[in-house]
C-alpha positions as CSV (number, residue, x, y, z in Angstrom):
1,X,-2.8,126.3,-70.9
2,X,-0.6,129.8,-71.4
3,X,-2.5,130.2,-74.5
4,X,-5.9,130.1,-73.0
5,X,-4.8,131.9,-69.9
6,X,-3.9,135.0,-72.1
7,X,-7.0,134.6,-73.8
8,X,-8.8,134.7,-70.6
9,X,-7.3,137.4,-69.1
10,X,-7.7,139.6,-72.3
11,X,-11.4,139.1,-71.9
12,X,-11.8,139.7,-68.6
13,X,-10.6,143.0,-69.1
14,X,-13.0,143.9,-71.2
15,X,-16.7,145.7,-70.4
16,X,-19.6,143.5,-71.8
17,X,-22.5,143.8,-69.7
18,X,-25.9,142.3,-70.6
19,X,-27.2,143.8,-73.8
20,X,-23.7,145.6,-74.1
21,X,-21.2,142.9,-75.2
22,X,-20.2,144.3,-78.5
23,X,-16.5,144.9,-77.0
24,X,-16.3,141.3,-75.7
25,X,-17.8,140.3,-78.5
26,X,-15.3,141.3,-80.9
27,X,-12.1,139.7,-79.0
28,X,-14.1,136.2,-78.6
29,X,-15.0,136.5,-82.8
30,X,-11.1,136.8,-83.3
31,X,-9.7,133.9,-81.6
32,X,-12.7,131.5,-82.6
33,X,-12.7,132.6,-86.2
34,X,-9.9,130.7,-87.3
35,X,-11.4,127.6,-85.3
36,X,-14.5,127.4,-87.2
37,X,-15.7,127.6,-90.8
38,X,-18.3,130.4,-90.4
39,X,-18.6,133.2,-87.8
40,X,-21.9,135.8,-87.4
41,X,-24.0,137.8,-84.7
42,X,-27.5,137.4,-83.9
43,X,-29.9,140.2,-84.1
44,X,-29.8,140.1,-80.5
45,X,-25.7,140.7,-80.5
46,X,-25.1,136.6,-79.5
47,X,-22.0,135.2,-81.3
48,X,-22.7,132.2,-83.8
49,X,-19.4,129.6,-84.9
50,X,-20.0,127.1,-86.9
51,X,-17.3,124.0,-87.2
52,X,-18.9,121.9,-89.9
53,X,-18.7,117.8,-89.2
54,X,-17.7,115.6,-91.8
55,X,-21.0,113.3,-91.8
56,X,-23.1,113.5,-95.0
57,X,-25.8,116.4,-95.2
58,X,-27.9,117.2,-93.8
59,X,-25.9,116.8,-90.6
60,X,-27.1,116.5,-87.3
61,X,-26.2,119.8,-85.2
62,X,-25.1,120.3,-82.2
63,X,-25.6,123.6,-79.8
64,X,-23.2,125.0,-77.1
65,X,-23.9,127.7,-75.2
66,X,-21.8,130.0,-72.7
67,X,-23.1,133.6,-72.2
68,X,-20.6,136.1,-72.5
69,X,-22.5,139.1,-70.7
70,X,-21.5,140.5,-67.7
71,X,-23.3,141.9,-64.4
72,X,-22.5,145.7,-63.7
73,X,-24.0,148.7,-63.6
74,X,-26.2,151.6,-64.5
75,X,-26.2,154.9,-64.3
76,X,-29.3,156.5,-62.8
77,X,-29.3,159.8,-62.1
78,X,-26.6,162.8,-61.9
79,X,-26.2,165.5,-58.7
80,X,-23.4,167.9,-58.2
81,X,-21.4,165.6,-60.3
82,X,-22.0,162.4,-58.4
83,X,-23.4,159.6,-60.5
84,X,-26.3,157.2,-58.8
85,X,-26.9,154.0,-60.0
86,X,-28.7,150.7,-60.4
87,X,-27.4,147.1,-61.0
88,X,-27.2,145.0,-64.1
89,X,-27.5,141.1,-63.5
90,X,-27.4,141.1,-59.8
91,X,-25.1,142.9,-57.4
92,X,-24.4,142.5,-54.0
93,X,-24.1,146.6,-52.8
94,X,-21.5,145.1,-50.2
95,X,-18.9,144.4,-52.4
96,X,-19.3,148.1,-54.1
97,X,-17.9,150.5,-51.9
98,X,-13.7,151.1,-53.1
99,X,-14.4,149.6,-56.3
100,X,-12.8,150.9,-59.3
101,X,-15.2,150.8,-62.4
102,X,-15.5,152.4,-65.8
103,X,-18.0,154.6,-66.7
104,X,-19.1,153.9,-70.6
105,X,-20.7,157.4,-71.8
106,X,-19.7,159.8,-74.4
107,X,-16.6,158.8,-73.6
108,X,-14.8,156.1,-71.0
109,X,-14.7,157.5,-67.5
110,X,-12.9,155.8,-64.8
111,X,-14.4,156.0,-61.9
112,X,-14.4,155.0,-58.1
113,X,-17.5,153.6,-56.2
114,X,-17.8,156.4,-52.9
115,X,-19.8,155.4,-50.1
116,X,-20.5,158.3,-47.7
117,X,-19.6,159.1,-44.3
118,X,-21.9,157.3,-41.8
119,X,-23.0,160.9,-40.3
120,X,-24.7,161.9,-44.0
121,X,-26.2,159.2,-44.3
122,X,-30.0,158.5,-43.2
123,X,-30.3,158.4,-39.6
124,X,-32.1,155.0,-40.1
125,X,-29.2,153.3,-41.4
126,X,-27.3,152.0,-38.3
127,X,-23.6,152.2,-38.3
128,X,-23.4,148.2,-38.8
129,X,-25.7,147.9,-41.6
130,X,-24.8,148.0,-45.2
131,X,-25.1,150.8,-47.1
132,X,-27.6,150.0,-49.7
133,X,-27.1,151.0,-53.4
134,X,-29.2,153.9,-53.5
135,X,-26.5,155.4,-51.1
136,X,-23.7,154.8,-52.6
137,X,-22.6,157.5,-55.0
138,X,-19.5,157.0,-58.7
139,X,-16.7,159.7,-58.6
140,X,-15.4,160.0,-62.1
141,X,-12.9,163.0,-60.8
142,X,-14.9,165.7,-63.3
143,X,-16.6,168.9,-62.0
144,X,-20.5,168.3,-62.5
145,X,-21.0,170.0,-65.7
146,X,-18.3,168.0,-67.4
147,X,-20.2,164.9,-65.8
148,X,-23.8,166.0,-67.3
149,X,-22.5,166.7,-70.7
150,X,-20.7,162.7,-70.7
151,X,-22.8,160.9,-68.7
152,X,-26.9,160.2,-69.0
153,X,-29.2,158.4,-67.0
154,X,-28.7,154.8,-69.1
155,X,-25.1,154.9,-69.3
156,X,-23.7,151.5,-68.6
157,X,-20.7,150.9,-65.8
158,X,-18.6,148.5,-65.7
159,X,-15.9,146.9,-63.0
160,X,-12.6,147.8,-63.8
161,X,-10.7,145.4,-61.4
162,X,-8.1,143.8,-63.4
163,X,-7.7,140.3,-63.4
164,X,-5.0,138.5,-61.4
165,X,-3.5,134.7,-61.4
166,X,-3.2,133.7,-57.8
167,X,-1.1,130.2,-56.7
168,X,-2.5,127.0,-57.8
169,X,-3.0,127.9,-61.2
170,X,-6.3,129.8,-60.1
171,X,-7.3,133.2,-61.7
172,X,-9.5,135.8,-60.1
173,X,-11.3,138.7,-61.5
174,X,-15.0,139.9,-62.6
175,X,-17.4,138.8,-65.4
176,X,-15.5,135.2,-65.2
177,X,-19.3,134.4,-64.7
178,X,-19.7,133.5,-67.6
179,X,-16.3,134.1,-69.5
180,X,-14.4,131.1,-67.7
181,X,-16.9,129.1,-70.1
182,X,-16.0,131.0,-72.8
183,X,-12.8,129.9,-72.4
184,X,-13.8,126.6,-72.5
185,X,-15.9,126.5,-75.3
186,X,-12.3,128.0,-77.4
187,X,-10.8,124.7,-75.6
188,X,-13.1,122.8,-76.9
189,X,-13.1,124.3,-80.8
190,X,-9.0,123.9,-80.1
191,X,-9.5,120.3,-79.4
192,X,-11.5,119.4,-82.4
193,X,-8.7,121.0,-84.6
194,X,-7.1,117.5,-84.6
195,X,-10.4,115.2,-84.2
196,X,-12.6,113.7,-86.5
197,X,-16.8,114.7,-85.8
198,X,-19.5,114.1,-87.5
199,X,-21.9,116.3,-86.5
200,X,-22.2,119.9,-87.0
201,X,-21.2,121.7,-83.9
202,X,-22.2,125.2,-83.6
203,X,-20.2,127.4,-80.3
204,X,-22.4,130.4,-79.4
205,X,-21.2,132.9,-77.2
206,X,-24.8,134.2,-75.9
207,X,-26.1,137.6,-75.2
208,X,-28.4,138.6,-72.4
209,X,-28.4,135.9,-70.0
210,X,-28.0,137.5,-66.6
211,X,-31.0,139.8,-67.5
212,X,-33.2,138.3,-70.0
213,X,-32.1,135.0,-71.6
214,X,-32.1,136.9,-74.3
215,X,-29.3,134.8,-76.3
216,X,-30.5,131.6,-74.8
217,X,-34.1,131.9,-76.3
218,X,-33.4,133.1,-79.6
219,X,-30.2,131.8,-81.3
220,X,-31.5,128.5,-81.1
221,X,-34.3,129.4,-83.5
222,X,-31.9,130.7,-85.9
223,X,-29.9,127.2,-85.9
224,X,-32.4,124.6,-84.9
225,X,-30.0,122.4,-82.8
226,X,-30.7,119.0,-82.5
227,X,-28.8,118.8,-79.2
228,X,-27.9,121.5,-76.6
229,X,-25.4,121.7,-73.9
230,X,-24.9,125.2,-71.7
231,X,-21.9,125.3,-70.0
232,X,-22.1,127.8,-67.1
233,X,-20.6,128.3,-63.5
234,X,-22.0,127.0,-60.0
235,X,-21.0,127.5,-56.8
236,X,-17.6,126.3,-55.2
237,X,-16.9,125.2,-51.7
238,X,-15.4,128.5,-49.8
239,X,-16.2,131.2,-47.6
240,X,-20.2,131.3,-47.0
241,X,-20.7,128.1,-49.5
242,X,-20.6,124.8,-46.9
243,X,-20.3,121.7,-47.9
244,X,-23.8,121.0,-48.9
245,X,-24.4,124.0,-51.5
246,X,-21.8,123.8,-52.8
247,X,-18.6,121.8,-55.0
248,X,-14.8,121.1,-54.1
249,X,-13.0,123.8,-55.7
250,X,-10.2,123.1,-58.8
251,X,-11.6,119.3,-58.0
252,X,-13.1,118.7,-61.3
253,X,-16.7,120.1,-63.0
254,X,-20.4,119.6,-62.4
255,X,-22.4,117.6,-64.7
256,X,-26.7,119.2,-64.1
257,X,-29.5,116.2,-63.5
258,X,-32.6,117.4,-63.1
259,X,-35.9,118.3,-65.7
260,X,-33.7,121.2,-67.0
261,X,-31.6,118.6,-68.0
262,X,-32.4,115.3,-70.6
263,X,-31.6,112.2,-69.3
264,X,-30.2,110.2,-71.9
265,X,-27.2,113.3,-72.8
266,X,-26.6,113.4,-69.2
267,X,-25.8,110.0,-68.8
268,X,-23.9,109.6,-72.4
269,X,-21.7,112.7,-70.5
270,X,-21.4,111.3,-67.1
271,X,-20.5,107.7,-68.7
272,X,-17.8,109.6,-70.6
273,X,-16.4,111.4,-68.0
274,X,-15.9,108.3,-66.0
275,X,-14.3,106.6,-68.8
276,X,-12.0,109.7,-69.4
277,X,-11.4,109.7,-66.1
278,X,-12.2,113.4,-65.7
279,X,-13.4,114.4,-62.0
280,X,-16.9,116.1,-61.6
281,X,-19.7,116.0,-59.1
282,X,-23.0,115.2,-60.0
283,X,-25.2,118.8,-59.7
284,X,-28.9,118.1,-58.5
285,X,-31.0,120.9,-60.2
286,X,-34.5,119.8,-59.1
287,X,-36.3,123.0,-60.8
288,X,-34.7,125.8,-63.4
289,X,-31.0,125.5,-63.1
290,X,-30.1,129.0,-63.6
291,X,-28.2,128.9,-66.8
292,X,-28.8,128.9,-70.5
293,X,-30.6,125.8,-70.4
294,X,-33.7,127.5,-69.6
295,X,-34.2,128.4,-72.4
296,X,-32.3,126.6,-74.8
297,X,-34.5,123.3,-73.7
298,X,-38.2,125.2,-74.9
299,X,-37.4,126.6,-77.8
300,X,-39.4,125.5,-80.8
301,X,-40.6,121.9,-80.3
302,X,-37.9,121.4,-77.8
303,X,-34.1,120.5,-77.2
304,X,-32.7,117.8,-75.4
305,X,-30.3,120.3,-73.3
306,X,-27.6,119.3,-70.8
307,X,-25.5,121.5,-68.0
308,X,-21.9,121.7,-67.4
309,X,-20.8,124.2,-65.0
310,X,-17.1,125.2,-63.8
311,X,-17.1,125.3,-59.7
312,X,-16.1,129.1,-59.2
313,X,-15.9,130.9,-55.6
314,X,-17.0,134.7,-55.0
315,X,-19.9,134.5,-57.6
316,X,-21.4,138.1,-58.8
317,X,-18.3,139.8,-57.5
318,X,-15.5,141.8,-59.2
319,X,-12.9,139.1,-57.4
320,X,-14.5,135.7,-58.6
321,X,-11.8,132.9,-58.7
322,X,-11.9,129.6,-60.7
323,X,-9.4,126.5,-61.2
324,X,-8.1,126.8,-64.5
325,X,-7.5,123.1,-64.9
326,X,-11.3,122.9,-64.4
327,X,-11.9,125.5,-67.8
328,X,-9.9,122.4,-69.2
329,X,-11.6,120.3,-68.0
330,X,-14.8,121.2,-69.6
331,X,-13.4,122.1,-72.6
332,X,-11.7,118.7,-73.5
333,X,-14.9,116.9,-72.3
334,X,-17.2,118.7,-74.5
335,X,-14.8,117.5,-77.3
336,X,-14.4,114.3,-76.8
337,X,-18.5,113.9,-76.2
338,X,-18.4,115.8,-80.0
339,X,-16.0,113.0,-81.8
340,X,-17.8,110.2,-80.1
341,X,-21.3,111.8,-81.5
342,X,-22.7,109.3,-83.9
343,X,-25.1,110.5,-86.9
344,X,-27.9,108.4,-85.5
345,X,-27.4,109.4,-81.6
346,X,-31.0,111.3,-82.1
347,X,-32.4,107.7,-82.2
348,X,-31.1,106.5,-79.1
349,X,-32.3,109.4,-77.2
350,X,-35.6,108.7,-75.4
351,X,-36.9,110.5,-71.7
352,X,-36.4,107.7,-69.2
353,X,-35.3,108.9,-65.7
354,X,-34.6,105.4,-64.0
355,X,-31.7,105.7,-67.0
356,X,-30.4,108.6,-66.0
Protein backbone atom coordinates (compact mmCIF):
# COMPACT_ATOMS: atom_id res chain seq x y z
CA UNK A 1 0.00 0.00 0.00
CA UNK A 2 3.23 2.49 0.62
CA UNK A 3 4.21 1.67 -2.78
CA UNK A 4 1.06 2.83 -4.47
CA UNK A 5 0.58 5.64 -2.00
CA UNK A 6 3.91 7.23 -3.28
CA UNK A 7 2.85 6.53 -6.70
CA UNK A 8 -0.28 8.41 -6.00
CA UNK A 9 1.00 11.20 -4.49
CA UNK A 10 3.71 11.63 -7.20
CA UNK A 11 0.90 12.01 -9.64
CA UNK A 12 -1.22 14.08 -8.09
CA UNK A 13 1.34 16.62 -8.11
CA UNK A 14 1.58 16.78 -11.40
CA UNK A 15 -0.47 19.25 -14.05
CA UNK A 16 -2.49 17.15 -16.70
CA UNK A 17 -5.48 18.80 -17.65
CA UNK A 18 -7.72 17.58 -20.49
CA UNK A 19 -5.86 17.69 -23.69
CA UNK A 20 -2.61 18.57 -21.62
CA UNK A 21 -1.64 15.30 -19.89
CA UNK A 22 1.77 14.81 -21.43
CA UNK A 23 3.45 15.51 -17.83
CA UNK A 24 1.12 12.88 -16.16
CA UNK A 25 1.46 10.96 -18.85
CA UNK A 26 5.09 10.37 -18.65
CA UNK A 27 5.20 9.35 -14.74
CA UNK A 28 2.11 6.83 -15.28
CA UNK A 29 4.28 5.20 -18.73
CA UNK A 30 7.21 4.69 -16.09
CA UNK A 31 5.76 2.76 -13.46
CA UNK A 32 3.45 0.64 -15.84
CA UNK A 33 6.19 -0.03 -18.24
CA UNK A 34 7.78 -2.69 -16.44
CA UNK A 35 4.18 -4.18 -15.77
CA UNK A 36 3.35 -4.83 -19.20
CA UNK A 37 4.99 -6.11 -22.42
CA UNK A 38 4.30 -3.09 -24.75
CA UNK A 39 3.70 0.55 -23.89
CA UNK A 40 2.50 3.60 -26.65
CA UNK A 41 0.36 6.91 -26.90
CA UNK A 42 -2.53 7.45 -28.98
CA UNK A 43 -2.68 10.11 -31.50
CA UNK A 44 -4.97 11.74 -29.12
CA UNK A 45 -2.10 11.64 -26.12
CA UNK A 46 -4.20 8.44 -24.30
CA UNK A 47 -1.70 5.86 -22.76
CA UNK A 48 -1.86 2.15 -24.27
CA UNK A 49 -0.21 -1.03 -21.92
CA UNK A 50 -0.47 -4.07 -23.11
CA UNK A 51 0.03 -7.31 -20.73
CA UNK A 52 -0.21 -10.15 -23.20
CA UNK A 53 -2.31 -13.54 -21.78
CA UNK A 54 -1.05 -16.71 -22.19
CA UNK A 55 -4.17 -18.25 -24.26
CA UNK A 56 -3.43 -19.27 -27.91
CA UNK A 57 -3.65 -16.41 -30.62
CA UNK A 58 -5.55 -14.71 -31.54
CA UNK A 59 -6.42 -13.91 -27.93
CA UNK A 60 -9.43 -12.44 -26.73
CA UNK A 61 -8.71 -8.75 -25.36
CA UNK A 62 -9.72 -7.02 -22.77
CA UNK A 63 -10.05 -3.05 -22.31
CA UNK A 64 -9.58 -0.91 -19.05
CA UNK A 65 -10.11 2.44 -18.94
CA UNK A 66 -9.31 5.31 -16.26
CA UNK A 67 -8.79 8.85 -17.64
CA UNK A 68 -5.94 10.55 -16.45
CA UNK A 69 -7.01 14.27 -17.33
CA UNK A 70 -7.60 16.72 -14.98
CA UNK A 71 -10.17 19.70 -14.57
CA UNK A 72 -8.44 23.23 -14.24
CA UNK A 73 -8.12 26.20 -15.95
CA UNK A 74 -7.65 28.56 -18.72
CA UNK A 75 -6.33 31.59 -19.21
CA UNK A 76 -8.53 34.18 -20.97
CA UNK A 77 -7.45 37.37 -21.22
CA UNK A 78 -4.60 39.62 -19.64
CA UNK A 79 -5.13 43.41 -17.83
CA UNK A 80 -2.60 45.33 -15.89
CA UNK A 81 -0.98 42.03 -15.24
CA UNK A 82 -3.96 40.23 -13.88
CA UNK A 83 -4.89 37.02 -15.68
CA UNK A 84 -8.85 36.12 -16.38
CA UNK A 85 -9.86 32.90 -16.90
CA UNK A 86 -12.23 30.14 -17.90
CA UNK A 87 -12.60 26.49 -16.57
CA UNK A 88 -11.51 23.20 -17.94
CA UNK A 89 -13.77 20.13 -17.00
CA UNK A 90 -16.08 21.79 -14.67
CA UNK A 91 -15.30 24.10 -11.75
CA UNK A 92 -17.18 25.26 -9.03
CA UNK A 93 -15.91 29.31 -8.90
CA UNK A 94 -16.61 28.83 -5.00
CA UNK A 95 -13.84 26.84 -4.19
CA UNK A 96 -11.41 29.34 -6.33
CA UNK A 97 -10.86 32.23 -4.39
CA UNK A 98 -7.12 31.57 -2.05
CA UNK A 99 -6.25 28.89 -4.30
CA UNK A 100 -2.67 28.37 -5.21
CA UNK A 101 -2.40 27.21 -8.95
CA UNK A 102 0.30 27.09 -11.61
CA UNK A 103 0.29 28.98 -14.52
CA UNK A 104 1.76 26.73 -17.66
CA UNK A 105 3.08 29.44 -20.24
CA UNK A 106 6.38 30.17 -21.54
CA UNK A 107 7.37 29.23 -18.51
CA UNK A 108 5.69 27.83 -15.03
CA UNK A 109 4.15 30.67 -13.05
CA UNK A 110 2.90 30.07 -9.65
CA UNK A 111 0.15 31.82 -9.07
CA UNK A 112 -2.66 32.76 -6.53
CA UNK A 113 -6.49 32.85 -7.34
CA UNK A 114 -7.52 36.92 -6.06
CA UNK A 115 -11.01 37.57 -5.62
CA UNK A 116 -11.60 41.37 -5.26
CA UNK A 117 -12.89 43.52 -2.66
CA UNK A 118 -16.75 43.44 -2.45
CA UNK A 119 -16.71 47.44 -3.03
CA UNK A 120 -15.01 46.85 -6.83
CA UNK A 121 -17.01 44.63 -7.61
CA UNK A 122 -20.45 45.07 -9.64
CA UNK A 123 -22.91 46.68 -7.64
CA UNK A 124 -25.28 43.75 -8.68
CA UNK A 125 -23.36 41.20 -6.91
CA UNK A 126 -24.68 41.18 -3.30
CA UNK A 127 -22.29 40.84 -0.50
CA UNK A 128 -23.62 37.04 0.09
CA UNK A 129 -23.49 35.87 -3.35
CA UNK A 130 -20.57 34.17 -4.93
CA UNK A 131 -18.29 35.78 -6.86
CA UNK A 132 -18.62 34.30 -10.23
CA UNK A 133 -15.50 33.30 -12.40
CA UNK A 134 -15.47 36.16 -14.63
CA UNK A 135 -14.66 38.15 -11.32
CA UNK A 136 -12.16 36.52 -10.08
CA UNK A 137 -8.72 37.62 -11.20
CA UNK A 138 -4.68 35.02 -11.08
CA UNK A 139 -1.72 36.96 -9.40
CA UNK A 140 1.42 35.47 -10.69
CA UNK A 141 3.56 38.24 -8.58
CA UNK A 142 5.01 39.74 -12.22
CA UNK A 143 4.54 43.40 -13.33
CA UNK A 144 2.13 43.28 -16.41
CA UNK A 145 4.57 43.30 -19.20
CA UNK A 146 6.46 40.45 -17.78
CA UNK A 147 2.92 38.69 -17.61
CA UNK A 148 2.03 39.48 -21.49
CA UNK A 149 5.31 38.35 -22.71
CA UNK A 150 4.70 34.58 -20.60
CA UNK A 151 1.28 34.29 -20.60
CA UNK A 152 -1.40 34.12 -23.76
CA UNK A 153 -4.97 33.84 -23.89
CA UNK A 154 -4.91 29.63 -24.11
CA UNK A 155 -2.40 29.11 -21.56
CA UNK A 156 -3.53 26.24 -19.36
CA UNK A 157 -3.63 26.54 -15.26
CA UNK A 158 -3.49 24.17 -13.14
CA UNK A 159 -4.18 23.65 -9.06
CA UNK A 160 -1.16 23.52 -7.21
CA UNK A 161 -2.53 22.29 -3.83
CA UNK A 162 -0.31 19.51 -2.82
CA UNK A 163 -1.63 16.40 -1.77
CA UNK A 164 -1.98 15.37 1.80
CA UNK A 165 -2.71 11.79 3.76
CA UNK A 166 -5.22 12.57 6.33
CA UNK A 167 -6.17 9.65 9.30
CA UNK A 168 -7.81 6.56 8.19
CA UNK A 169 -5.57 5.91 5.53
CA UNK A 170 -7.48 8.57 3.38
CA UNK A 171 -5.60 10.89 0.91
CA UNK A 172 -6.87 14.24 -0.25
CA UNK A 173 -5.86 16.50 -3.05
CA UNK A 174 -6.94 17.53 -6.75
CA UNK A 175 -7.17 15.62 -10.07
CA UNK A 176 -7.73 12.27 -7.84
CA UNK A 177 -10.74 12.46 -10.23
CA UNK A 178 -9.63 10.35 -12.18
CA UNK A 179 -5.95 9.48 -10.91
CA UNK A 180 -7.21 7.37 -7.74
CA UNK A 181 -8.22 4.92 -10.75
CA UNK A 182 -5.10 5.17 -12.08
CA UNK A 183 -3.81 3.93 -9.19
CA UNK A 184 -5.88 1.17 -9.39
CA UNK A 185 -5.45 0.11 -12.70
CA UNK A 186 -1.17 -0.08 -11.55
CA UNK A 187 -2.82 -2.43 -8.68
CA UNK A 188 -4.34 -4.28 -10.86
CA UNK A 189 -1.19 -4.78 -13.53
CA UNK A 190 0.83 -5.42 -9.99
CA UNK A 191 -1.56 -8.20 -9.25
CA UNK A 192 -1.33 -10.00 -12.44
CA UNK A 193 2.55 -10.08 -12.04
CA UNK A 194 1.99 -13.41 -10.09
CA UNK A 195 -1.31 -14.68 -11.87
CA UNK A 196 -1.97 -16.76 -14.70
CA UNK A 197 -4.70 -14.92 -17.62
CA UNK A 198 -5.59 -15.83 -20.64
CA UNK A 199 -6.73 -12.99 -22.20
CA UNK A 200 -5.01 -10.10 -23.47
CA UNK A 201 -5.53 -7.23 -21.17
CA UNK A 202 -4.77 -3.84 -22.36
CA UNK A 203 -4.60 -0.72 -19.26
CA UNK A 204 -5.29 2.60 -20.89
CA UNK A 205 -4.80 5.63 -19.16
CA UNK A 206 -7.33 7.92 -21.40
CA UNK A 207 -7.09 11.48 -22.56
CA UNK A 208 -9.88 13.97 -22.75
CA UNK A 209 -12.59 12.68 -20.71
CA UNK A 210 -13.78 15.65 -18.62
CA UNK A 211 -14.09 17.67 -21.90
CA UNK A 212 -14.53 15.47 -24.79
CA UNK A 213 -14.29 11.67 -24.35
CA UNK A 214 -11.79 12.12 -26.37
CA UNK A 215 -9.66 8.95 -25.09
CA UNK A 216 -12.81 7.06 -24.48
CA UNK A 217 -13.91 7.17 -28.18
CA UNK A 218 -10.94 6.52 -29.97
CA UNK A 219 -8.39 4.20 -28.34
CA UNK A 220 -10.86 1.54 -28.56
CA UNK A 221 -10.66 1.70 -32.36
CA UNK A 222 -7.07 1.32 -32.21
CA UNK A 223 -7.33 -1.98 -30.05
CA UNK A 224 -10.71 -3.45 -30.83
CA UNK A 225 -11.47 -4.79 -27.25
CA UNK A 226 -13.66 -7.52 -26.97
CA UNK A 227 -14.66 -6.42 -23.40
CA UNK A 228 -14.47 -2.97 -21.61
CA UNK A 229 -14.54 -1.95 -18.12
CA UNK A 230 -14.04 2.07 -17.03
CA UNK A 231 -13.11 2.43 -13.72
CA UNK A 232 -14.00 5.97 -12.54
CA UNK A 233 -15.12 7.87 -9.24
CA UNK A 234 -18.77 8.51 -7.94
CA UNK A 235 -19.92 10.34 -5.25
CA UNK A 236 -19.34 9.54 -1.45
CA UNK A 237 -21.51 10.05 1.48
CA UNK A 238 -20.35 13.61 3.12
CA UNK A 239 -21.11 17.04 3.37
CA UNK A 240 -23.90 18.01 0.75
CA UNK A 241 -24.07 14.16 -0.66
CA UNK A 242 -27.08 12.49 1.78
CA UNK A 243 -27.69 9.22 2.00
CA UNK A 244 -29.56 8.70 -1.17
CA UNK A 245 -26.99 10.24 -3.78
CA UNK A 246 -24.58 9.09 -2.60
CA UNK A 247 -22.03 5.76 -1.19
CA UNK A 248 -20.55 5.05 2.38
CA UNK A 249 -17.16 6.41 2.27
CA UNK A 250 -13.81 3.86 2.54
CA UNK A 251 -16.85 1.11 2.68
CA UNK A 252 -16.03 -0.61 -0.36
CA UNK A 253 -16.54 0.31 -4.43
CA UNK A 254 -19.52 0.69 -6.69
CA UNK A 255 -20.26 -1.72 -9.28
CA UNK A 256 -22.61 0.52 -12.49
CA UNK A 257 -26.09 -1.38 -13.64
CA UNK A 258 -27.82 0.33 -16.03
CA UNK A 259 -27.88 0.40 -20.23
CA UNK A 260 -24.39 2.00 -19.97
CA UNK A 261 -23.55 -0.97 -18.49
CA UNK A 262 -23.88 -4.97 -20.06
CA UNK A 263 -25.61 -7.24 -18.02
CA UNK A 264 -23.91 -10.39 -18.22
CA UNK A 265 -20.09 -8.50 -17.07
CA UNK A 266 -21.93 -6.87 -14.40
CA UNK A 267 -23.26 -9.77 -12.91
CA UNK A 268 -19.92 -12.05 -13.65
CA UNK A 269 -18.29 -8.84 -11.45
CA UNK A 270 -20.89 -8.57 -8.78
CA UNK A 271 -20.90 -12.52 -8.38
CA UNK A 272 -17.16 -12.20 -7.87
CA UNK A 273 -17.13 -9.64 -5.54
CA UNK A 274 -19.43 -11.46 -3.31
CA UNK A 275 -17.37 -14.48 -3.54
CA UNK A 276 -14.18 -12.45 -2.72
CA UNK A 277 -15.89 -11.04 -0.27
CA UNK A 278 -15.00 -7.44 -1.31
CA UNK A 279 -17.63 -4.72 -0.17
CA UNK A 280 -19.35 -2.46 -2.84
CA UNK A 281 -22.71 -0.98 -3.46
CA UNK A 282 -24.65 -1.57 -6.34
CA UNK A 283 -24.61 2.01 -8.52
CA UNK A 284 -28.08 2.49 -10.42
CA UNK A 285 -27.12 4.49 -13.66
CA UNK A 286 -30.52 4.58 -15.38
CA UNK A 287 -29.11 6.84 -18.46
CA UNK A 288 -25.21 7.82 -19.38
CA UNK A 289 -23.24 7.18 -16.35
CA UNK A 290 -20.75 9.90 -16.69
CA UNK A 291 -17.56 8.02 -17.18
CA UNK A 292 -15.59 6.40 -20.02
CA UNK A 293 -18.18 4.01 -20.67
CA UNK A 294 -19.94 6.36 -22.79
CA UNK A 295 -18.07 5.86 -25.16
CA UNK A 296 -16.18 2.95 -24.81
CA UNK A 297 -19.67 0.92 -25.22
CA UNK A 298 -20.48 2.64 -29.10
CA UNK A 299 -17.48 2.36 -30.60
CA UNK A 300 -17.38 0.32 -33.74
CA UNK A 301 -20.01 -2.43 -33.62
CA UNK A 302 -20.09 -2.16 -29.94
CA UNK A 303 -18.42 -3.20 -26.50
CA UNK A 304 -19.91 -5.03 -23.79
CA UNK A 305 -18.60 -2.21 -21.18
CA UNK A 306 -18.93 -2.31 -17.42
CA UNK A 307 -18.35 0.62 -14.43
CA UNK A 308 -16.41 0.46 -11.32
CA UNK A 309 -16.08 3.62 -9.55
CA UNK A 310 -14.07 4.53 -6.20
CA UNK A 311 -16.57 6.41 -3.68
CA UNK A 312 -14.59 9.90 -3.35
CA UNK A 313 -15.92 13.01 -1.34
CA UNK A 314 -15.33 16.80 -2.45
CA UNK A 315 -15.62 15.88 -6.26
CA UNK A 316 -14.20 18.77 -8.87
CA UNK A 317 -12.32 20.33 -6.08
CA UNK A 318 -8.59 20.88 -5.37
CA UNK A 319 -9.18 18.93 -1.77
CA UNK A 320 -11.01 15.70 -3.03
CA UNK A 321 -10.50 12.71 -0.51
CA UNK A 322 -10.72 8.93 -1.20
CA UNK A 323 -10.27 5.70 0.97
CA UNK A 324 -7.20 4.21 -0.16
CA UNK A 325 -8.13 0.67 0.77
CA UNK A 326 -11.05 1.35 -1.75
CA UNK A 327 -8.12 2.04 -4.85
CA UNK A 328 -7.34 -1.51 -3.59
CA UNK A 329 -10.10 -2.62 -3.71
CA UNK A 330 -10.77 -2.06 -7.29
CA UNK A 331 -7.56 -2.87 -8.28
CA UNK A 332 -7.40 -6.55 -6.89
CA UNK A 333 -10.95 -7.01 -8.17
CA UNK A 334 -10.22 -6.12 -11.71
CA UNK A 335 -7.56 -8.86 -11.38
CA UNK A 336 -9.01 -11.44 -10.15
CA UNK A 337 -12.09 -10.90 -12.76
CA UNK A 338 -8.86 -11.04 -15.46
CA UNK A 339 -7.43 -14.69 -14.20
CA UNK A 340 -10.88 -16.06 -13.99
CA UNK A 341 -11.56 -14.80 -17.80
CA UNK A 342 -12.01 -17.80 -19.86
CA UNK A 343 -11.11 -17.86 -23.75
CA UNK A 344 -14.69 -18.58 -24.65
CA UNK A 345 -16.32 -15.96 -21.99
CA UNK A 346 -17.53 -13.97 -25.39
CA UNK A 347 -19.92 -16.95 -25.81
CA UNK A 348 -21.63 -16.78 -22.65
CA UNK A 349 -22.29 -13.18 -23.00
CA UNK A 350 -25.76 -12.48 -24.18
CA UNK A 351 -28.18 -8.95 -23.26
CA UNK A 352 -30.69 -10.34 -20.71
CA UNK A 353 -31.70 -7.81 -17.96
CA UNK A 354 -33.82 -10.25 -15.66
CA UNK A 355 -29.96 -11.81 -15.38
CA UNK A 356 -28.51 -9.05 -14.36
Amino acid sequence: MKEITAFLKEILSLPGLSAYEKPVSERIAATWKPLVDEISVSRLGSLHALRRGCANEPRPRILLAAHMDAIGLMATTIENGFIHFTEIGGVDPRILPGQPVTVHGQRDLPGIVIQPASFLLPPTLSNHDPVPMDQLLIDTGLQPQEVLSLVRPGSPISFAQPPMELAGNVICGHSLDNRASVAALTVCLQELQHITHKWDVWAVATSQEEETLGGALTSPFEIRPHIAIAVDVTFAKGPGVSDYKGFPFGKGIALGHGPNIHPAIHKAIRELAERLEIPFQLDAMPAQSGTDAMGLQITAEGIPTMVISIPLRYMHTPVEAVALKDIDRAGRLLAEFIARLETNFLDTLSWDVTNG
